[in-house]
LOLOTOR-772306 format. One record per residue (C-alpha): x negated, y, z negated; residue in three letters. Coordinates in steps of 0.02 Angstrom, whole numbers, plus 50000, padded with zeros to 5 digits. Each point is the difference from the previous one (the first is absolute). Layout:
XYZALA ...
This chain:
486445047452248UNK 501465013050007UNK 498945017949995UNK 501225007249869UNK 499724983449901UNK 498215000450007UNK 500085016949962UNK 500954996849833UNK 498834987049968UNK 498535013050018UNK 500825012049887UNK 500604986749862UNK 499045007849864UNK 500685015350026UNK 501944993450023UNK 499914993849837UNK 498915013849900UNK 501895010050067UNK 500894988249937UNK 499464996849859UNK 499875016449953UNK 501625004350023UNK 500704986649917UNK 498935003849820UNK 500925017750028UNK 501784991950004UNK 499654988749857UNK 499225016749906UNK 501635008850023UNK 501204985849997UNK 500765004349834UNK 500595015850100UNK 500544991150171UNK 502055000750021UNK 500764982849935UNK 501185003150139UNK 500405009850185UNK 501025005050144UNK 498665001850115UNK 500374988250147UNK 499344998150175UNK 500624996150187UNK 499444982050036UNK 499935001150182UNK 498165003950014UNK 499444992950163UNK 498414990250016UNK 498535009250088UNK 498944989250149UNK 498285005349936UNK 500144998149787UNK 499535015049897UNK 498674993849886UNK 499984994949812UNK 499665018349961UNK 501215007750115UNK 501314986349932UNK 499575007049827UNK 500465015550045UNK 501594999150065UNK 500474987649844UNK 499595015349902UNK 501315010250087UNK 501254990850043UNK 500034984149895UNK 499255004949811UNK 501355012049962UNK 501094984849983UNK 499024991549872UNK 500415001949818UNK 499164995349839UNK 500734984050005UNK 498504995549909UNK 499975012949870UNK 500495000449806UNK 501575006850036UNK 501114988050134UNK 500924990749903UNK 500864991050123UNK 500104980150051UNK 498624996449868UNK 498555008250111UNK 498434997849917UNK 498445011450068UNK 498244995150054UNK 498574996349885UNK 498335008850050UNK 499524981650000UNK 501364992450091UNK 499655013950142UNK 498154991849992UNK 500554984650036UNK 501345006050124UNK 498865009850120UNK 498884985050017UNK 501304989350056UNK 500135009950126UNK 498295001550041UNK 499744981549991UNK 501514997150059UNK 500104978249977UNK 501394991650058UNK 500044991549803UNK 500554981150030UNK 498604985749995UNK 498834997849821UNK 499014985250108UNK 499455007550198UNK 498795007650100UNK 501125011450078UNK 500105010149800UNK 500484993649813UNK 500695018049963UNK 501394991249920UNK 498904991649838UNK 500105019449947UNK 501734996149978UNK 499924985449908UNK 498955009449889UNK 501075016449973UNK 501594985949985UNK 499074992449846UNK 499505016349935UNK 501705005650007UNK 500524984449902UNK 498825004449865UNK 500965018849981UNK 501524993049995UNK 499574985649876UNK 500744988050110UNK 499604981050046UNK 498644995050121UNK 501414986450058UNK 500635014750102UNK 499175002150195UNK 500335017350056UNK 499595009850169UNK 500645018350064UNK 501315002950097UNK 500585019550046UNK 501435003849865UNK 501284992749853UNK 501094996550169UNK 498694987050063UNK 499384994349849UNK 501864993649944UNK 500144994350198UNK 498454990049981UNK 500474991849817UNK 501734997750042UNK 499534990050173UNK 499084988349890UNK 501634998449883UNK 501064996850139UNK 498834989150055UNK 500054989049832UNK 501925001850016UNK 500094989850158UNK 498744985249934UNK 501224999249839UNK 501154992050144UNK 498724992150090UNK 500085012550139UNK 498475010650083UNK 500675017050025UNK 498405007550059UNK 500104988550155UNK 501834996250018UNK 500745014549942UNK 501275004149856UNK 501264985050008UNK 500825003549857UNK 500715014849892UNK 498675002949847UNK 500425003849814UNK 499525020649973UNK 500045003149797UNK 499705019149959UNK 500675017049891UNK 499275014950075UNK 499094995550154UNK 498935013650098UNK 500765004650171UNK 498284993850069UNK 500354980749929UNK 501695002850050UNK 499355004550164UNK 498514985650022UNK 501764988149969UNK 500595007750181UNK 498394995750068UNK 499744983349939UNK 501684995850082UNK 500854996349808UNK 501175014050007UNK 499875017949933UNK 501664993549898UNK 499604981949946UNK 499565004849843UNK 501034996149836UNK 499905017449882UNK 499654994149824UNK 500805014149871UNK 498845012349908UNK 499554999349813UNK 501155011549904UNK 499705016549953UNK 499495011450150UNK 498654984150060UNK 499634995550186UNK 498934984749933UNK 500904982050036UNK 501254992649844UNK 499214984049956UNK 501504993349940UNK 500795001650189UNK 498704994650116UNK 500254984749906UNK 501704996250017UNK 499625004950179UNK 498724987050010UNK 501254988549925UNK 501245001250141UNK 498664995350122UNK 500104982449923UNK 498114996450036UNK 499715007950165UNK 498505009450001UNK 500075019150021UNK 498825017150005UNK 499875010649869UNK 499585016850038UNK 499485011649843UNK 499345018149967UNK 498505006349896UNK 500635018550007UNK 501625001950093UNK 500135015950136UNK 501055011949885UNK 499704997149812UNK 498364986750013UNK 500764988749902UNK 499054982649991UNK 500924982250004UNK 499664989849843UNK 498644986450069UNK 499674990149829UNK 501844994650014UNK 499964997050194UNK 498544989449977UNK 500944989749876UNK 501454998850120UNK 498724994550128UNK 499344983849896UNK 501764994150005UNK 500605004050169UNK 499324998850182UNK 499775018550080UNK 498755010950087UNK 499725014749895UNK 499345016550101UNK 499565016549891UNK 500095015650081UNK 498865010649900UNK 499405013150137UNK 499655014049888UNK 500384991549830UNK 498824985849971UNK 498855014549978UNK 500575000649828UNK 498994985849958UNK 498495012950015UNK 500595005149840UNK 500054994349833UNK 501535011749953UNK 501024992850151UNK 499314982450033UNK 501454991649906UNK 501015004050135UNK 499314987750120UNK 499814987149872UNK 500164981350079UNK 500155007750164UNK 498194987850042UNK 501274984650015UNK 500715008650164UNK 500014988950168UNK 499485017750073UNK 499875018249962UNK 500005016950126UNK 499055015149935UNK 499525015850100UNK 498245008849997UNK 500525016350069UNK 501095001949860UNK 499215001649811UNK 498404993050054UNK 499865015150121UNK 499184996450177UNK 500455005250150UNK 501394994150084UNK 500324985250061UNK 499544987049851UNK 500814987249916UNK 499594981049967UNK 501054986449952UNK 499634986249875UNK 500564980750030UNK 499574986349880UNK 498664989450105UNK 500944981449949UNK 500995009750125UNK 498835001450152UNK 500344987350109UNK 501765006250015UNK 499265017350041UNK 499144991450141UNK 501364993750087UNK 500835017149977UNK 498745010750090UNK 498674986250085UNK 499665006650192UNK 500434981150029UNK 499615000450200UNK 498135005149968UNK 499034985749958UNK 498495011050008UNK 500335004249856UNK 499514986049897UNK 500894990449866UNK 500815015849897UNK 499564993449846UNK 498444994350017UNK 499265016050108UNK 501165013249886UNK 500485016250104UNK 501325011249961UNK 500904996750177UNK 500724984749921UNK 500535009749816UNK 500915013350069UNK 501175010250140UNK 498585009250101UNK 498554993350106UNK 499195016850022UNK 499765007049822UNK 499025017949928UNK 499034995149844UNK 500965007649906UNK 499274993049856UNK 498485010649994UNK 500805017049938UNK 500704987449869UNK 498064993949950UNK 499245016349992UNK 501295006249895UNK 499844984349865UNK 498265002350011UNK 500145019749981UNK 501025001149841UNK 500204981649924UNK 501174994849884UNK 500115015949886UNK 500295012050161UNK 501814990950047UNK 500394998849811UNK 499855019849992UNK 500935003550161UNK 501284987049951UNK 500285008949821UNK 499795018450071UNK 501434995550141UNK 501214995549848UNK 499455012649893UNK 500525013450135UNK 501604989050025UNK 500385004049832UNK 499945017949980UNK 501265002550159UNK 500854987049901UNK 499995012849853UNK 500435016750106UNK 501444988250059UNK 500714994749847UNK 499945017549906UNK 500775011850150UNK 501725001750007UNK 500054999650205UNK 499344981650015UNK 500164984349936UNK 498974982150017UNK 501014987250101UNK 498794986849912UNK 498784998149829UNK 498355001950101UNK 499164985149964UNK 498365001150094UNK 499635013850149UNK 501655003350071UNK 501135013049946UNK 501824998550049UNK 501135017549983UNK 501295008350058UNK 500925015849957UNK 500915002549847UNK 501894995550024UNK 501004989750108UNK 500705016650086UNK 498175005150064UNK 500024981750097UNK 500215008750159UNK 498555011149962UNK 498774987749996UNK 499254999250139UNK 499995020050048UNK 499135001349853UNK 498754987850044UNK 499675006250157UNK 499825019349955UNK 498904992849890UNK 498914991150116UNK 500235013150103UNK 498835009449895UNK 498424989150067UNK 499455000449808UNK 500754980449949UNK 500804987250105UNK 501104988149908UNK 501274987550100UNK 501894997249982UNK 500944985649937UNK 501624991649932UNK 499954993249838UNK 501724991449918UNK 500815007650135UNK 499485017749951UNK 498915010250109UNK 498175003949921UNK 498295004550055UNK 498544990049959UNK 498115004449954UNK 498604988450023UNK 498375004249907UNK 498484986850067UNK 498875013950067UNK 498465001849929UNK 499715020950028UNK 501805002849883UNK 499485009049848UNK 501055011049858UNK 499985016850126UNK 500894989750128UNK 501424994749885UNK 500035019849960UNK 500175005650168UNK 501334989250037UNK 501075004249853UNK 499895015550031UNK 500684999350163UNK 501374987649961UNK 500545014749861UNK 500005012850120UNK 500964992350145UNK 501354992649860UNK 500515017349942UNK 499855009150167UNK 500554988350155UNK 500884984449939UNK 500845004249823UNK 501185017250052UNK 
C-alpha cells in the first residue's frame, strides 16, 4: 500500500474527529457565515509527486479554499430555492459516504443497497399523499428528474406512431404543450434531441397568472386533430409559484390522448400541508412528476427523484435498458435501477432522504412547509407597505417576486440587488417578470426564522435610501 495512504488509514479516527469538529462549528455559526463573497483563488495549483495527506489536504482547504464558501445553506440565501441540511439528512449523508454502494440491484450478491430506495420512494409517496401506481428512483436534480420523465414521454410519443425512439431514434417532430416551462425542461428538450423550441406556448390565465388557460390548451389540442402531444405543467412556477389547475387537466386527459409531466420541484411540497394541499389537487393522474429533495425537503445537495406511473414501465425500459449486457438479466424480472434511469453508477442518495422521514415524520415537513410561507409573507408585507418597492406578483406560496417602486428605478434593479447581496447578510436572485426587471426570494430553508426576515429588511431600507434611491 501507498505509505501516505496507509498512513491516512492509520490516522482515520483522528481525520474525522477534525472534521467533524469543524464542521459542528460552521453549522453553530452558520446563521452568521456571509450569504455571499469576492474571495477567489488562482486555479493553477500544480499536483505534487508524493500527496500531502488527508490532514495536510485539510489544511490547505482551510486556507485557501473555505474562504470561498458561503452559507449557501443558511436561513438567509434566498436564492434558486436552496434549501439547507437537516441534522438528519447530514446522518444519512455522511454514511453514504462511508458505505459508499454503488445503489442499483434490489436482487444480487454483489449488494441490494437499492431496496433502501424503494423504501424511502414509498415513504415519500405517503408525505406527499400520492398513488402507489407511481415507481420512483433518485436522480441528482429537477434537471434530471424532468430528463428522466420526459425520456419516457418521448418515448410513448414515438409508439403513438408505431415507432421505437429509444432504439431508432427521433423520426419524427413531437407535439410539446406548455405555459411557463422551467429553463431546465426547456433544456432536457435540447437533450432529448426534440428541440429547445418545439414547444407550442399556451397563454396564461388572466390577471397577473403564470398557470396554463384551460380554455387555450384546448383549442390548442384541437388543432392537433388527434395527434398525440406532451403536456408539460408546473406545481409552483420559478417567479410567482403559481400551480397549473390539475382537476381540469385531468378532465381534459379522459377525453384526449397526451402524456402529462408535472414539474413540481419545490411545489408538490405543498401537499405537506393542509393549508396549501389544494394546490396540487388531481395532480396523482400525472403520466410523471419531477420534484427536488435539496429543495424544501432540505438534504444535501444533489437529490431529486422523479415519479412515472408504473402501467408505464416497460416503456421506461426501452428508454434506459443497458441492452448489450445480457448479464444483466431480464430487467423486469431481476429489477435494478440501471434499466429505470440515466446513470449506471449511482450515490444512494436516498438515504439522507430516509433518515430525514424517519427523523421528523409527517408533522416536521408540515411545519417547515408552513414556517417557509409564513416568512414569505411578512417580506410580502414589508413589500407591500414601503413606498421604495413593489410585488411583481400576489405571493402565492414561498416565492416573493419585487422590484423597486416605479418604472423609472427599472435600471436600478439590479445595483440594488447586488449592493445588497453584497452585504453577505441575504442572497436573493434576479429575474424578469412581464418584461419588468425584479428580484426574487425563495424561502424552503428550514433554519429561516422572524430575526432573519428582520435583518434583511433592515438592510434592504438602508441601502434604498443611501446607494440606489439619490
Amino acid at each position: 500500500m501507498n505509505a501516505t495512504l496507509q498512513q491516512d488509514l492509520k490516522d482515520i479516527e483522528s481525520i474525522l474527529e477534525k472534521v467533524k469538529h469543524q464542521g459542528i462549528n460552521f453549522l453553530n455559526v452558520i446563521d452568521d457565515v456571509p450569504t455571499s463573497t469576492q474571495n477567489t483563488i488562482t486555479t493553477d495549483r500544480n499536483l505534487n509527486d508524493s500527496g500531502l495527506g488527508a490532514m495536510s489536504a485539510l489544511e490547505e482547504f482551510n486556507q485557501r479554499l473555505a474562504p470561498l464558501m458561503v452559507s449557501q445553506a443558511g436561513p438567509r440565501y434566498w436564492g434558486f430555492v436552496t434549501g439547507g441540511a437537516t441534522p438528519a439528512s447530514i446522518v444519512g449523508d455522511w454514511l453514504t459516504t462511508i458505505y459508499d454502494p454503488n445503489a442499483q440491484a434490489t436482487k444480487a450478491q454483489g449488494g441490494v443497497s437499492a431496496l433502501i430506495e424503494i423504501e424511502t420512494i414509498n415513504l415519500l409517496l405517503q408525505l406527499l399523499d400520492l398513488p402507489k401506481s407511481f415507481l420512483g428512483g433518485f436522480v441528482t436534480g429537477a434537471t434530471m428528474s424532468n430528463f428522466t420523465s420526459l425520456a419516457v414521454a418521448r418515448q410513448w410519443f414515438g409508439k403513438q406512431l408505431g415507432q421505437d425512439f429509444a432504439k431508432n431514434g427521433v423520426t419524427a417532430s413531437l407535439n410539446i404543450l406548455t405555459a411557463t416551462p422551467h429553463s431546465s425542461s426547456v433544456k432536457c428538450l435540447a437533450m432529448l434531441g426534440i428541440g429547445s423550441q418545439n414547444f407550442t406556448k399556451i397563454k396564461t390565465v388572466e390577471g397577473n397568472r403564470e398557470a396554463i388557460d384551460i380554455s387555450d390548451l384546448e383549442e390548442n389540442i384541437k388543432k392537433l386533430n388527434g395527434q398525440p402531444f406532451i403536456l408539460i405543467s408546473s406545481a409552483g412556477t420559478v417567479n410567482s409559484a403559481d400551480f397549473d389547475d390539475f382537476n381540469a387537466i385531468t378532465k381534459l386527459k379522459e377525453k384526449y390522448n397526451f402524456w402529462w409531466h408535472i414539474d413540481a420541484a419545490f411545489g408538490g411540497f405543498a401537499a405537506c400541508s393542509p393549508k396549501y394541499k389544494h394546490l396540487v389537487n388531481g395532480w396523482g393522474n400525472a403520466d410523471s412528476i419531477t420534484i427536488d429533495c435539496h429543495k424544501w425537503l432540505n438534504v444535501p445537495y444533489e437529490s431529486a427523484f422523479y415519479l412515472v406511473k408504473e402501467q408505464h414501465k416497460n416503456l421506461q425500459v426501452e428508454t434506459f435498458q443497458n441492452s448489450n449486457a445480457p448479464y444483466l438479466g431480464d430487467p423486469l424480472e431481476n429489477f435494478s435501477y440501471l434499466n429505470f434511469l440515466p446513470e449506471n453508477s449511482r450515490r444512494l442518495k436516498a438515504l439522507p432522504v430516509w433518515f430525514s422521514l424517519l427523523a421528523y415524520g409527517k408533522q416536521g415537513f408540515q411545519d417547515i412547509v408552513e414556517n417557509s410561507v409564513e416568512m414569505a409573507l411578512q417580506l410580502d408585507a414589508f413589500i407591500t407597505n414601503d413606498e421604495s418597492f413593489e410585488l411583481l406578483a400576489p405571493t402565492r406560496l414561498n416565492n416573493v417576486c419585487f422590484t423597486l417602486a416605479g418604472d423609472h428605478n427599472q435600471e436600478k434593479v439590479n445595483l440594488f440587488l447586488t449592493h445588497l447581496n453584497d452585504t453577505g447578510k441575504v442572497f436573493m436572485t434576479p429575474t424578469v417578470y412581464q418584461n419588468r426587471k425584479g428580484i426574487r426570494a425563495s424561502f424552503v430553508n428550514w433554519r429561516t426564522n422572524e430575526n432573519d426576515i428582520k435583518i434583511v429588511i433592515e438592510e434592504m431600507k438602508r441601502i434604498i435610501s443611501t446607494v440606489v434611491i439619490q
